[in-house]
C-alpha positions as CSV (number, residue, x, y, z in Angstrom):
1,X,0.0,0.0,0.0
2,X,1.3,3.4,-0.8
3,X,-0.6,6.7,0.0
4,X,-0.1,10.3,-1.8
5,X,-1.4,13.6,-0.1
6,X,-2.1,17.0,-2.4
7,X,-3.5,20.0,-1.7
8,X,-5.2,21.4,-5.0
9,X,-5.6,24.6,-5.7
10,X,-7.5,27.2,-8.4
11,X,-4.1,27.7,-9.5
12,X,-3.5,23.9,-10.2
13,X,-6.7,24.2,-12.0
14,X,-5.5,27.1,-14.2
15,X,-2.9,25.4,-15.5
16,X,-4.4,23.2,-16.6
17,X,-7.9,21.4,-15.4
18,X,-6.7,17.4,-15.8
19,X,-3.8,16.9,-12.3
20,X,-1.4,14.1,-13.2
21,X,0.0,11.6,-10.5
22,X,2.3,9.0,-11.0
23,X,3.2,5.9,-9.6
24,X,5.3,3.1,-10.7
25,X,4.2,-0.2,-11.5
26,X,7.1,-3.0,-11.6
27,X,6.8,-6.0,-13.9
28,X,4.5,-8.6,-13.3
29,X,1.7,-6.8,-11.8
30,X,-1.8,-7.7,-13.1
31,X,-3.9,-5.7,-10.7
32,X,-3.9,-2.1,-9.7
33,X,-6.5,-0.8,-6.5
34,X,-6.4,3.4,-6.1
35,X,-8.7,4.6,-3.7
36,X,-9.2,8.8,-3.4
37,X,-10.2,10.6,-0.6
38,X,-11.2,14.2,0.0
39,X,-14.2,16.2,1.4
40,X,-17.1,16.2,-1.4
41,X,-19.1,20.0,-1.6
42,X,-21.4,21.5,-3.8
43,X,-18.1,23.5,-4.7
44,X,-15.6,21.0,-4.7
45,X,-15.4,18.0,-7.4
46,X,-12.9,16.0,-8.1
47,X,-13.2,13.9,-10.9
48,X,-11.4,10.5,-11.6
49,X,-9.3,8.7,-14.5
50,X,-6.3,6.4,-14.9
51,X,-3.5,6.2,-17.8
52,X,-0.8,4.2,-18.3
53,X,2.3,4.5,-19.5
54,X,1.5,4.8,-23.1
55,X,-0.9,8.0,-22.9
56,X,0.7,11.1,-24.6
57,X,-0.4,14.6,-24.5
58,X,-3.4,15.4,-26.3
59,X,-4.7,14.3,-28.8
60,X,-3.7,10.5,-27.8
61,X,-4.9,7.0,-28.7
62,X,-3.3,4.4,-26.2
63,X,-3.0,4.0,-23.1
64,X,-6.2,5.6,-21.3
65,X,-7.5,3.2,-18.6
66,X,-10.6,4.9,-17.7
67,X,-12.7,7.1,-16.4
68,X,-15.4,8.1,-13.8
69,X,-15.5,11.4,-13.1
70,X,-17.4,12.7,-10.3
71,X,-19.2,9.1,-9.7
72,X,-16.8,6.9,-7.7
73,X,-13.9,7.5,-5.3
74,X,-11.7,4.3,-6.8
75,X,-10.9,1.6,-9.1
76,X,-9.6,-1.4,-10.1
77,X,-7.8,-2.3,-13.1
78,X,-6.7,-5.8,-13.6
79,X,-5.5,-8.2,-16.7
80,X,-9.2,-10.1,-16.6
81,X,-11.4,-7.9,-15.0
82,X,-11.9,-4.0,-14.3
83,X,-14.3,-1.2,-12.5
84,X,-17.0,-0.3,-14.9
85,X,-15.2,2.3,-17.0
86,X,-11.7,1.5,-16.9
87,X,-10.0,-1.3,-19.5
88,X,-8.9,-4.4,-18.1
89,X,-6.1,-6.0,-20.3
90,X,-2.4,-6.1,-20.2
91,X,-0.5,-4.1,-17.3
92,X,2.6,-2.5,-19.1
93,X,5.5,-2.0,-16.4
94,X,6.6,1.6,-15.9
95,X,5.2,5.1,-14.8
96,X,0.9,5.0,-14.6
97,X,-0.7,8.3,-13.9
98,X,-4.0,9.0,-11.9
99,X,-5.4,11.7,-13.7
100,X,-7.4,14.0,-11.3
101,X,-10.5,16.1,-12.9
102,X,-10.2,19.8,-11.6
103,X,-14.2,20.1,-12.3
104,X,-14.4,22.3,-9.4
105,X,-11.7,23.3,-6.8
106,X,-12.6,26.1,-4.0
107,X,-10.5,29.2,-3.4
108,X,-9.2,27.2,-0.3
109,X,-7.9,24.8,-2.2
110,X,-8.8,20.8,-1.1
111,X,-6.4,18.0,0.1
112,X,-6.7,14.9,-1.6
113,X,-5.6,11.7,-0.6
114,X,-4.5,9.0,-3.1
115,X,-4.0,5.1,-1.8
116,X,-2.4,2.5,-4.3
117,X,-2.2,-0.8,-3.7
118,X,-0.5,-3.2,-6.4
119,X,-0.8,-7.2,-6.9
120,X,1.0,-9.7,-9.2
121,X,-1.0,-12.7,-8.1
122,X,-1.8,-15.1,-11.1
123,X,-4.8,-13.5,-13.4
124,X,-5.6,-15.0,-16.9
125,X,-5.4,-11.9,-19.4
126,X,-9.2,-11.6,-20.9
127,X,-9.3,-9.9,-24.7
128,X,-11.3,-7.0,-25.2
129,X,-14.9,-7.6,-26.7
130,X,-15.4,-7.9,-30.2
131,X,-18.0,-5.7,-32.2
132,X,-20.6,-7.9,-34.1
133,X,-22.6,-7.0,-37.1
134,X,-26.0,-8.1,-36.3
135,X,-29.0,-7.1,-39.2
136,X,-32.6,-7.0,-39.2
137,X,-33.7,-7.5,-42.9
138,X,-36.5,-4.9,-44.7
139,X,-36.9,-1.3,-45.3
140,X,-39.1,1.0,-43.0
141,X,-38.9,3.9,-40.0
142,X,-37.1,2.7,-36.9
143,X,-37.1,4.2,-33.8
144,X,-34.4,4.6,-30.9
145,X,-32.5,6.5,-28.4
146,X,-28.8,8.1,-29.0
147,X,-28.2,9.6,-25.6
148,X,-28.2,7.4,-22.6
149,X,-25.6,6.1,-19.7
150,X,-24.9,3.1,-17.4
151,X,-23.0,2.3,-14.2
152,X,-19.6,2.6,-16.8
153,X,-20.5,6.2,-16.0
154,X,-22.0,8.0,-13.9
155,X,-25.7,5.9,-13.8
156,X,-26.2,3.6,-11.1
157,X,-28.1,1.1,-13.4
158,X,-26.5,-1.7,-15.3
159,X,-26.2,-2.1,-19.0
160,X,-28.6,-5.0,-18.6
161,X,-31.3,-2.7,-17.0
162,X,-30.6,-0.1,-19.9
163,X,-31.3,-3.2,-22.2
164,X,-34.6,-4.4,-20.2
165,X,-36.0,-0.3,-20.6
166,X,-35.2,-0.3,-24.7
167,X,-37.0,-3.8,-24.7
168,X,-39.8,-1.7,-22.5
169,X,-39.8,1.3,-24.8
170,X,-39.7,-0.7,-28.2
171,X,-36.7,0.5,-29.4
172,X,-35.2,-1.1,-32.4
173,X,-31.6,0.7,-31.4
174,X,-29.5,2.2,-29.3
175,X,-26.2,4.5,-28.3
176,X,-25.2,4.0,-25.2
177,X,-23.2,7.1,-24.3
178,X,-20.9,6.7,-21.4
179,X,-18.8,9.8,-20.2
180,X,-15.5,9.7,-21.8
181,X,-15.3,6.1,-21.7
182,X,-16.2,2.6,-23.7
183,X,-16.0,0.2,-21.5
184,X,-20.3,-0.3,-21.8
185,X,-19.2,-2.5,-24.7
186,X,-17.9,-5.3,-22.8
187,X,-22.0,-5.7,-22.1
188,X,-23.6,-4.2,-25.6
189,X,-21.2,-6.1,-28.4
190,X,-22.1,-8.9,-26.6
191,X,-25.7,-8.8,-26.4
192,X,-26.3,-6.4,-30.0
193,X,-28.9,-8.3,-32.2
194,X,-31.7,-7.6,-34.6
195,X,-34.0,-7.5,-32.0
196,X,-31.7,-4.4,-30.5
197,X,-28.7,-3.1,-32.5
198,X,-26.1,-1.4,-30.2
199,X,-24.8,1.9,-32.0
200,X,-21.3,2.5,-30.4
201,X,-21.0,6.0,-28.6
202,X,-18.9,8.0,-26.2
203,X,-19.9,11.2,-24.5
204,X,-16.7,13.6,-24.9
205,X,-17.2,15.2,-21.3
206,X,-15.6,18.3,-20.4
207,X,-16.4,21.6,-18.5
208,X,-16.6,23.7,-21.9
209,X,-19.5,21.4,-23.5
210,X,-20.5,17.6,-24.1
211,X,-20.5,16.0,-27.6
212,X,-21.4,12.2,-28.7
213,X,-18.8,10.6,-31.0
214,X,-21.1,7.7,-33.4
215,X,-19.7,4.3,-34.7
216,X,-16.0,4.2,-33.3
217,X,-14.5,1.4,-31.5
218,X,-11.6,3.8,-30.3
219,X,-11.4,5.6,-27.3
220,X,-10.9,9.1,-28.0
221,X,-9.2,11.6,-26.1
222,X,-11.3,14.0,-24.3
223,X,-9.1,16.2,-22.5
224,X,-9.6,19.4,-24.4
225,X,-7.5,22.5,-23.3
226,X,-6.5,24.6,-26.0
227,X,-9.1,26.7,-28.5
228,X,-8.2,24.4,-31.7
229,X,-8.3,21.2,-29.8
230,X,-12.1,20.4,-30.5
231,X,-11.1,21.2,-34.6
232,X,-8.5,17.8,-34.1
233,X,-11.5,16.0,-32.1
234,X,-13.8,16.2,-35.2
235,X,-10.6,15.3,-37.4
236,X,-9.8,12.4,-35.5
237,X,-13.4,11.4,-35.3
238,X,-14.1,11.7,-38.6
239,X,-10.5,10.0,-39.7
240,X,-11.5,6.8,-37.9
241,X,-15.2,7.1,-39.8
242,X,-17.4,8.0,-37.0
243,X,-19.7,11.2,-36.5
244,X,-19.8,13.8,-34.1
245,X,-22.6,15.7,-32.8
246,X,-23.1,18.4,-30.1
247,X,-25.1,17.7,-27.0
248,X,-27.7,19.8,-25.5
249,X,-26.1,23.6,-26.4
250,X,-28.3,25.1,-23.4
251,X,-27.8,26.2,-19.8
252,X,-26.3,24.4,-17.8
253,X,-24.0,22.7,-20.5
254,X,-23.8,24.6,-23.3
255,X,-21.5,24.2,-26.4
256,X,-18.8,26.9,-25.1
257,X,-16.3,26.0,-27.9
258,X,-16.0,27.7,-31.4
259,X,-17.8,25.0,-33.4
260,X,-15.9,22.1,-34.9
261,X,-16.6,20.4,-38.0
262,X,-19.8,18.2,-36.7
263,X,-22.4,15.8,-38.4
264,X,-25.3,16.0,-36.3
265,X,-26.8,18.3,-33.6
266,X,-29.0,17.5,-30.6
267,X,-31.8,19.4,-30.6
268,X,-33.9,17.9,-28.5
269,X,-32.7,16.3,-25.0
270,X,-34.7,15.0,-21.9
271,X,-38.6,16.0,-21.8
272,X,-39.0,19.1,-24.1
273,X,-39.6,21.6,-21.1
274,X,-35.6,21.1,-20.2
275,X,-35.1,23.9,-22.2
276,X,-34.7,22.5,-25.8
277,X,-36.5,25.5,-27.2
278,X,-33.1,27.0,-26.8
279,X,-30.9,24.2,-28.5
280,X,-33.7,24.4,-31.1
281,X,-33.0,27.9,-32.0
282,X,-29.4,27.4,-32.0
283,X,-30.0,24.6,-34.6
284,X,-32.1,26.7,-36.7
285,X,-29.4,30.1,-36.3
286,X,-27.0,27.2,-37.8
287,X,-28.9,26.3,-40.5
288,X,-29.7,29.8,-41.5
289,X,-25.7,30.5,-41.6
290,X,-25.4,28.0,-43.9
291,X,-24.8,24.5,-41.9
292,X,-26.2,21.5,-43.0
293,X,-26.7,19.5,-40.1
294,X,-28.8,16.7,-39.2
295,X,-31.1,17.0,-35.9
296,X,-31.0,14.1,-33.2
297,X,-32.9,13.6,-30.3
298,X,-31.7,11.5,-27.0
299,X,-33.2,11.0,-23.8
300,X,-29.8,11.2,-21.9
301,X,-31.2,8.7,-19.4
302,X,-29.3,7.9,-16.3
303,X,-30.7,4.3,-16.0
304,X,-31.2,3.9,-12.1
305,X,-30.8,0.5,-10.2
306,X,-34.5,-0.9,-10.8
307,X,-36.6,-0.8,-13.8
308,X,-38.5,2.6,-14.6
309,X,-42.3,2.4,-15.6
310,X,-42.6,4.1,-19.0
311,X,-43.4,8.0,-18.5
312,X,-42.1,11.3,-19.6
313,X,-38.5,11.2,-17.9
314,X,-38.4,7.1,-19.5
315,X,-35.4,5.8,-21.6
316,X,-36.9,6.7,-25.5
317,X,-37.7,10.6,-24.3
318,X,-37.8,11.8,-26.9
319,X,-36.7,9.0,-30.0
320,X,-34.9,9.7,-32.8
321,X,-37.1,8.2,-35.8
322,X,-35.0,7.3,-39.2
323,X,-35.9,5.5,-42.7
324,X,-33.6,2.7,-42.8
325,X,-33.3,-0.2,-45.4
326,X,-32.3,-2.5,-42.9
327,X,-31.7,-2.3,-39.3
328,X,-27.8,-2.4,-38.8
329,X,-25.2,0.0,-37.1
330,X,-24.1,1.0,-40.2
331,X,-27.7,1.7,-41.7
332,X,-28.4,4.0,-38.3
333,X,-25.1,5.8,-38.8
334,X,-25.4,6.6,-42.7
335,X,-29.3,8.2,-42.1
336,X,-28.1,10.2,-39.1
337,X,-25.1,11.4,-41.2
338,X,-27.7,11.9,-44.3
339,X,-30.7,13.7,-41.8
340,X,-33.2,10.8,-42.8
341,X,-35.9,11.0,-40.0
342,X,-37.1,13.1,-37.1
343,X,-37.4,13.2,-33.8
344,X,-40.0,12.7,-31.6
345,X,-41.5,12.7,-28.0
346,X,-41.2,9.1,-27.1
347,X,-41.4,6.2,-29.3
348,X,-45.1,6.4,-29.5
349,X,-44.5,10.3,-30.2
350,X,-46.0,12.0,-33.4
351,X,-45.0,10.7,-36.9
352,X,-43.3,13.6,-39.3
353,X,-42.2,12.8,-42.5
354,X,-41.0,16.0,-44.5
355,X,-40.3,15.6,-48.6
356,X,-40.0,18.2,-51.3
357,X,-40.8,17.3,-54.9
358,X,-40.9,13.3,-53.7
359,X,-37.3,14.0,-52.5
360,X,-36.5,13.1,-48.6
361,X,-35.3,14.9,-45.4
362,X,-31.7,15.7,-45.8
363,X,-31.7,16.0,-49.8
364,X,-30.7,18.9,-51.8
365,X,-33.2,20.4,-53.9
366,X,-34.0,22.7,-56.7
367,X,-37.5,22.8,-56.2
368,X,-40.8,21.0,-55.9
369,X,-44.5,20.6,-53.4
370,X,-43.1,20.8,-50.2
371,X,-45.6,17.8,-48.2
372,X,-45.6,16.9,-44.8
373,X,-46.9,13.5,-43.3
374,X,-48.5,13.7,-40.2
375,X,-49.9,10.9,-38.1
376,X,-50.9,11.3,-34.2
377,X,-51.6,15.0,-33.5
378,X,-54.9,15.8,-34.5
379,X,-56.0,18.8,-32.8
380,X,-52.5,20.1,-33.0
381,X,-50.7,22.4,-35.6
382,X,-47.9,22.1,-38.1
383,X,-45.6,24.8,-38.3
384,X,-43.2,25.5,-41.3
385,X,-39.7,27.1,-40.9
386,X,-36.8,28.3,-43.8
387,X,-33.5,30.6,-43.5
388,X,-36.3,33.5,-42.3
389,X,-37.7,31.8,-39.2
390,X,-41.2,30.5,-39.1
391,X,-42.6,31.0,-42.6
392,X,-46.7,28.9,-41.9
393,X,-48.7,27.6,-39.6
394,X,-51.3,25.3,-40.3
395,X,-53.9,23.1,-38.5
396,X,-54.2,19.4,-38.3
397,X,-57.7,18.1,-38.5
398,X,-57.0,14.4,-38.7
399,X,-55.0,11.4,-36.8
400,X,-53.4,10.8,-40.8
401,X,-52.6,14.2,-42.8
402,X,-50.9,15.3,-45.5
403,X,-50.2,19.3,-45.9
404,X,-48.6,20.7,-48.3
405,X,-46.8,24.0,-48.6
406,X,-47.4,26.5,-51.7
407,X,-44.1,28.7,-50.6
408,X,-40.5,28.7,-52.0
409,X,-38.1,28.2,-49.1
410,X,-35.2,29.9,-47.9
411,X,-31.9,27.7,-47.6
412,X,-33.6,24.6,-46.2
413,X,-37.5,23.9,-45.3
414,X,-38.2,21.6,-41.9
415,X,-41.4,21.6,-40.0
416,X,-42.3,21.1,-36.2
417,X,-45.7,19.1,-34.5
418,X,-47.0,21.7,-31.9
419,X,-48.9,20.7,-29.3
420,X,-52.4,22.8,-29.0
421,X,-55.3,20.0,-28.7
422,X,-52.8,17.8,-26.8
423,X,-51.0,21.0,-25.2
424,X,-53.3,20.2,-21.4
425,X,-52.9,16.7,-21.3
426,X,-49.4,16.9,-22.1
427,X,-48.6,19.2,-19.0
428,X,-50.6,16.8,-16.7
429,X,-48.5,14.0,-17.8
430,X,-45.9,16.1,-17.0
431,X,-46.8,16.9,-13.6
432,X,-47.9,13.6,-12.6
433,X,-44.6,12.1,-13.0
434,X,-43.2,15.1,-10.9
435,X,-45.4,14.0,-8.0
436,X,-44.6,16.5,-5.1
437,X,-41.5,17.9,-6.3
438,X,-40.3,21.0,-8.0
439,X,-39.9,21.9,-11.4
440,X,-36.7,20.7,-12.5
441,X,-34.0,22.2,-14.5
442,X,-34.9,25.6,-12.6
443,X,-37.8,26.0,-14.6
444,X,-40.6,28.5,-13.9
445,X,-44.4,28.6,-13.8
446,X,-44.3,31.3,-16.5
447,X,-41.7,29.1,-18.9
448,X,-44.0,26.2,-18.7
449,X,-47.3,28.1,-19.4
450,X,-45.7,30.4,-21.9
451,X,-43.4,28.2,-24.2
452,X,-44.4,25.9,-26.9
453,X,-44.4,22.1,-26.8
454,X,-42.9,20.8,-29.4
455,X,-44.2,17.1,-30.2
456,X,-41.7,16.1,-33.4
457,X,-39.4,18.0,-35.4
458,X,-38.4,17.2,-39.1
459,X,-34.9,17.0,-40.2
460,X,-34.6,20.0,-43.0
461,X,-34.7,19.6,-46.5
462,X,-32.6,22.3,-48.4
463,X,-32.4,24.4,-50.9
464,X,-29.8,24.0,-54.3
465,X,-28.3,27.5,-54.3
């Protein structure tokens, strides 16, 4: 057993917000315990990770162990077995680093202490999982959830939970998004199948904003410091064929970087009163500057220890809706790259199918009848939006509606469902599963009565120049 003590300060954190400690690990060792120990406050979080010695300065590929941020106080690593978001495997002899988060450290500074304890008892050495390719045959609109998080983060529910609430919510895939770590696939490339098709995902996690990276196997380096360090995220991203996409750009975790190269943009995450308007209308200033970007919805569920009944704060709130010609990984990420479907409130959320001249969301157009196809929200209204802002309104009058719009667009043409019939029933719903408590997410009376709910959004369809 060996013991470290630190005292951390807001200059530490200045310098630079991930605090490296080493310790040497002789040959032979096949399991590694580090415990931390400091006093938790609302203004003091210390955030957890591990390297060895083949971790480089950022941008690096090998040699990160894992991560939990905020959620546990220590790991293991070992050759067969690890703590749920760090990498079991081989133990390379040399210099290991704990890598201390300086989320928040208060002007007084904290003292941390750091335990390591090191064993070289026999272990077998267990290979990392390997991704499978599982298909479900036939064309049509599947439904699933690109935002959600296990015990590999900071959830306190297994993946196998996560998997019983997709079966509950219908979901034909799904991305589970640990923070900064892919250890979740030791459970979901095992258990991916046509019945449920895993997409691989990673929440980038940092003070300055949160981002998904889609369809990579690879770890990638979070630990963003310097103002062109998210540019070589979306470069290495998009190097190793995945896509990026920006999480939730609203209070309290906005986008705070300058905007990368990205694929994809959530617009829509939690229950549609957690402020989404405003991710919304960042969505639409991007499109309007020129962007083309596909929208995505996830529920970023935290999947507690027991099973959830379904209900507005339920895995699948809201779903991501795309036109696939089969069900596979690959299929998912090609539509969300191409903006092939919608988003929606929960899986059995308004449909909204948007098509100019015949010609699908996402497509480039040089005209056409603008159509949209609604099913679900009679009593509610369809409104239009271009490069201008909202352009139409319209009423729907029946459960299975097509409208069609007579204007030319600016830049790009989407639509959104708006609740109006459904508007009261929706709000009780929304209550109800609050129970006794507050309003979350600091909301007010006066947000809630005064701001629109959205029931689905359309991906855009634009405009040939």
């Amino acid at each position: 057993m060996m013991t470290r003590n630190l005292h951390l300060t807001p200059a530490d954190k200045a310098r630079s917000p991930y605090f490296h400690v080493s310790f040497e690990v002789p040959e032979g060792t096949t399991r590694i315990d580090v415990a931390m120990r400091y006093e938790r406050t609302d203004d003091c979080i210390i955030d957890l990770g591990c390297a060895d010695p083949r971790l480089g300065d950022f941008p690096s590929e090998h040699g990160f162990r894992g991560w939990s941020g905020g959620a546990r106080d220590r790991f293991f690593i070992a050759t067969d077995d690890a703590t749920p978001g760090y990498v079991h495997g081989e133990m390379p002899a040399g210099t290991w680093r704990v890598i201390l988060g300086l989320y928040k450290v208060p002007a007084r500074g904290v003292d941390v202490e750091l335990a390591f304890e090191l064993d070289d008892g026999p272990r077998a050495l267990t290979p990392q999982p390997v991704r499978p390719f599982p298909v479900r045959k036939g064309a049509g609109w599947y439904k699933g959830d690109l935002h959600c998080h296990t015990f590999h983060s900071d959830a306190k529910g297994s993946p196998e939970l996560l998997h019983a609430a997709a079966r509950q919510a219908g979901l034909d895939f799904l991305a589970v998004s640990d923070h900064n770590t892919i250890t979740q696939r030791r459970y979901s490339h095992a258990h991916s199948s046509p019945d449920l098709v895993f997409v691989r995902a990673m929440e980038v996690t940092t003070a300055e904003g949160h981002a998904n990276v889609f369809g990579v196997d690879d770890w990638i380096d979070f630990r963003m410091t310097r103002p062109d360090d998210p540019h070589e995220l979306a470069r290495i991203v998009h190097a190793k064929g995945g896509l990026l996409s920006v999480n939730h750009d609203k209070p309290p975790i906005p986008w705070n970087y300058v905007l990368p190269e990205i694929d994809c943009m959530e617009v829509w995450q939690q229950a549609w009163l957690s402020r989404n308007w405003i991710s919304l209308e960042r969505y639409q200033q991007r499109l309007a500057s020129g962007l083309q970007l596909s929208a995505i919805g996830g529920s970023d569920f935290h999947q507690p220890d027991r099973l959830m009944p379904e209900g507005p704060f339920a895995l699948g709130r809201p779903t991501t809706v795309l036109w696939l010609e089969e069900l596979s990984e690959d299929a998912v990420l090609a539509a969300m790259k191409a903006g092939r479907g919608y988003v929606t409130e929960s899986p059995a959320g308004p449909h909204l199918v948007l098509t100019i001249g015949g010609s699908p969301m996402g497509s480039t157009v040089s005209g056409g009848r603008a159509e949209a196809h609604v099913k679900g929200a009679a009593g509610d209204i369809l409104a239009w939006f271009d490069a201008s802002g909202e352009i139409a309104r319209m009423p729907i009058d029946e459960d299975d509606q097509r409208l069609v719009l007579e204007a030319q667009p600016r830049g790009f043409l989407r639509c959104e469902v708006l609740a109006d019939a459904s508007h009261a029933s929706l709000i009780e719903e929304f209550r109800a599963a609050l129970g006794e408590g507050p309003l979350p997410w600091r909301l007010t009376e006066g947000e809630v009565a005064a701001e629109p709910l959205r029931r689905s959004v359309s991906n855009p369809v634009y405009s040939a120049p």
